[in-house]
C-alpha positions as CSV (number, residue, x, y, z in Angstrom):
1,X,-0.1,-13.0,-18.8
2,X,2.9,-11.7,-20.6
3,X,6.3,-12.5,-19.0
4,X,7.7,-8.8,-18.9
5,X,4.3,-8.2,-16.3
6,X,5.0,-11.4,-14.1
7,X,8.3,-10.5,-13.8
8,X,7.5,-6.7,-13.1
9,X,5.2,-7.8,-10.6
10,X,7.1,-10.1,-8.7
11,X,10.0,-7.7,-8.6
12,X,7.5,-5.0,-7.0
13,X,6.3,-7.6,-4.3
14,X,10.4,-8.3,-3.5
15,X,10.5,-4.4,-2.9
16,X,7.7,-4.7,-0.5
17,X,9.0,-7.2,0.8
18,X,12.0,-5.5,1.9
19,X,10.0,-2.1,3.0
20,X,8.4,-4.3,5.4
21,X,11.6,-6.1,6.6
22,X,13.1,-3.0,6.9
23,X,10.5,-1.1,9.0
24,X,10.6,-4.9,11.2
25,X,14.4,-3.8,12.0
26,X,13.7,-0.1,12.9
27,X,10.9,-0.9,15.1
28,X,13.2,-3.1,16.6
29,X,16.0,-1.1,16.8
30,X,13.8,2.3,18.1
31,X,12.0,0.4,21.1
32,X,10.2,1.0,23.1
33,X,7.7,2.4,20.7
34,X,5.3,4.9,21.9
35,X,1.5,4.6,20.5
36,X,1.8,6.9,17.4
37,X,5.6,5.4,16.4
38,X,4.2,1.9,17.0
39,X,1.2,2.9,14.6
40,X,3.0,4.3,11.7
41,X,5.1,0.8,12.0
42,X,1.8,-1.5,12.1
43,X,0.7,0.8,9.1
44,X,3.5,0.5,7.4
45,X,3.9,-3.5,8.0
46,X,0.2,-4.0,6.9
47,X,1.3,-2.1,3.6
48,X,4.0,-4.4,3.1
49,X,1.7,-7.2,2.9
50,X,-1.1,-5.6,1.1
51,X,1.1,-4.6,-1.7
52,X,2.5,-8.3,-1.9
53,X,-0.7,-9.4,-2.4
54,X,-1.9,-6.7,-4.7
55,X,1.4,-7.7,-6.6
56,X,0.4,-12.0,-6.8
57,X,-3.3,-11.5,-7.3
58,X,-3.0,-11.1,-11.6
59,X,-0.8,-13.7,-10.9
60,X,-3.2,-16.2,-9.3
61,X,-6.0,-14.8,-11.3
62,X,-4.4,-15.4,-14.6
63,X,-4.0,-19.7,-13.5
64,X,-7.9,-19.1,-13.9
65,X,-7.6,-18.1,-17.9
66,X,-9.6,-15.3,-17.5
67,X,-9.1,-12.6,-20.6
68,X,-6.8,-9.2,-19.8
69,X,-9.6,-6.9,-19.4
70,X,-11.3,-9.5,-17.1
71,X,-8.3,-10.1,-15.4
72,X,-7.3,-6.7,-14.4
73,X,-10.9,-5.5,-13.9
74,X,-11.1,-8.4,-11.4
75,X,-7.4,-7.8,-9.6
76,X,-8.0,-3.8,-9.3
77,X,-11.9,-4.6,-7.9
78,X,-10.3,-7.1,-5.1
79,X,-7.0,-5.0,-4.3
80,X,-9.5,-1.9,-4.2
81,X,-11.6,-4.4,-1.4
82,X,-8.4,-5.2,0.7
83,X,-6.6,-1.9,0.2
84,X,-9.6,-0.3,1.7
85,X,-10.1,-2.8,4.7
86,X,-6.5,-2.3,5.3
87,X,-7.0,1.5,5.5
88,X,-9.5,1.3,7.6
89,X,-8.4,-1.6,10.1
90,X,-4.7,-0.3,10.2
91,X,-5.0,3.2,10.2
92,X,-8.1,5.4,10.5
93,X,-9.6,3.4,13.3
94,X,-6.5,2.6,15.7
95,X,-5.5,6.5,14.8
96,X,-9.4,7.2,16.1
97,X,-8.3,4.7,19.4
98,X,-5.2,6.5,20.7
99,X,-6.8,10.4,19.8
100,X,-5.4,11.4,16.6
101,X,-7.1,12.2,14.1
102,X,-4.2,13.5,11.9
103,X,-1.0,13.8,13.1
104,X,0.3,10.4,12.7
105,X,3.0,12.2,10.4
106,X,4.7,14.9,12.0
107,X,6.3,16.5,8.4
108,X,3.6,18.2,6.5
109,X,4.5,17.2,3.1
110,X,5.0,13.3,4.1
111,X,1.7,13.8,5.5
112,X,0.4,15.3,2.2
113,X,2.0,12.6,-0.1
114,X,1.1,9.2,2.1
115,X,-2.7,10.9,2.1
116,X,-3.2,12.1,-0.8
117,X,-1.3,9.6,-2.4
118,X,-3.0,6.4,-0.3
119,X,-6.3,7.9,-1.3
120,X,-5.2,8.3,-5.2
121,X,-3.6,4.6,-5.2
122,X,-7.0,3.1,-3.8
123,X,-8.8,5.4,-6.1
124,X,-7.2,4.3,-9.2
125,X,-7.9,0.8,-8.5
126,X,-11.6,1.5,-8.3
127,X,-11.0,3.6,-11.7
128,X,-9.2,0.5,-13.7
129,X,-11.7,-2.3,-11.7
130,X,-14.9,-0.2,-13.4
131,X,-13.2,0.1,-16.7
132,X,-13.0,3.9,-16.6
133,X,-12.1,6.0,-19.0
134,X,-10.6,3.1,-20.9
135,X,-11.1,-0.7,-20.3
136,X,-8.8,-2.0,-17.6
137,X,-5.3,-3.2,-17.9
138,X,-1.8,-3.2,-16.5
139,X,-1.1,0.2,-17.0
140,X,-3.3,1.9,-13.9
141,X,-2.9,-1.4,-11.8
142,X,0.6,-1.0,-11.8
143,X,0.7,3.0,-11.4
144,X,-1.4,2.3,-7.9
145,X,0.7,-0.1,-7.1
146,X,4.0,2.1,-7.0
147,X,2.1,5.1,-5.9
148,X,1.6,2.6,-2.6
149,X,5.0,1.8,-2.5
150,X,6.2,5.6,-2.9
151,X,3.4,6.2,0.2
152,X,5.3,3.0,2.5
153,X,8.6,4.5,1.8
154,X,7.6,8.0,2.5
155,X,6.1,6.4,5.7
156,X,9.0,4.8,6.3
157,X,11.1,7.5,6.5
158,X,9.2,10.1,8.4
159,X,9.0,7.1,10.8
160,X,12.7,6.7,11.3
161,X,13.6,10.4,11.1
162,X,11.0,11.8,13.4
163,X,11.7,9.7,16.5
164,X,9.6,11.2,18.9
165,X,5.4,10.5,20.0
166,X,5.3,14.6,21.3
């Protein structure tokens, strides 16, 4: 792996890093939490950590001398696996638990960009992991990947700025 992409991806999983330390203090900061605040935090936590990983998996699988395409194809086919457990284990069935089915985001357009833009990331993933249009490589891995981050921070903010559970 080229040291321009290790060094791009460990940056991203720093950034992640800190979204996740950051949404630790504001939950701790705005407690008590009420179920739908104390949601978008455990959503925005497990994103954290998904997006870490996403970010070290090329690295780990690149120890294994696997060839580019291989090696994306096989990163973007097991990010696609977690990012999809994570979805559903983090948000749509705990949403399901406490009654609702979409307002976990109170602004419409942060509702539109973390959903529409969740579902894009995961789906690009799946795109670069099946080698469509083009064979698979950095280029879509790495576009999911911030279109994540862009969804935690967007879910970070209408978090922090939309204090109430009404």
């Amino acid at each position: 792996m080229e040291e321009a992409v290790q060094s791009i991806l460990e940056t991203h999983a720093e950034v992640a890093m800190a979204l996740g330390g950051f949404a630790s203090v504001a939950a701790a900061l705005g407690r008590p939490l009420g179920p739908v605040r104390r949601q978008r935090f455990l959503a925005l936590l497990f994103l954290a950590l998904t997006l870490v990983l996403q970010c070290l998996l090329p690295l780990w699988l690149s120890q294994l001398g696997f060839s580019a395409s291989t090696l994306w194809r096989s990163a973007s086919l097991l990010a696609f696996s977690i990012a999809s457990t994570v979805i559903v284990f983090t948000v749509v069935i705990p949403l399901r638990r406490t009654g609702y089915t979409s307002g976990m985001l109170k602004n419409r357009g942060a509702r539109y960009l973390v959903n529409g833009g969740g579902g894009i990331s995961v789906l690009l993933l799946l795109i670069n992991g099946i080698g469509v249009p083009d064979s698979p490589g950095f280029g879509i891995y790495y576009a999911s990947l911030v279109l994540a981050l862009t969804v935690g921070f967007t879910l970070f903010a209408d978090t922090v700025l939309i204090p109430d559970d009404t």
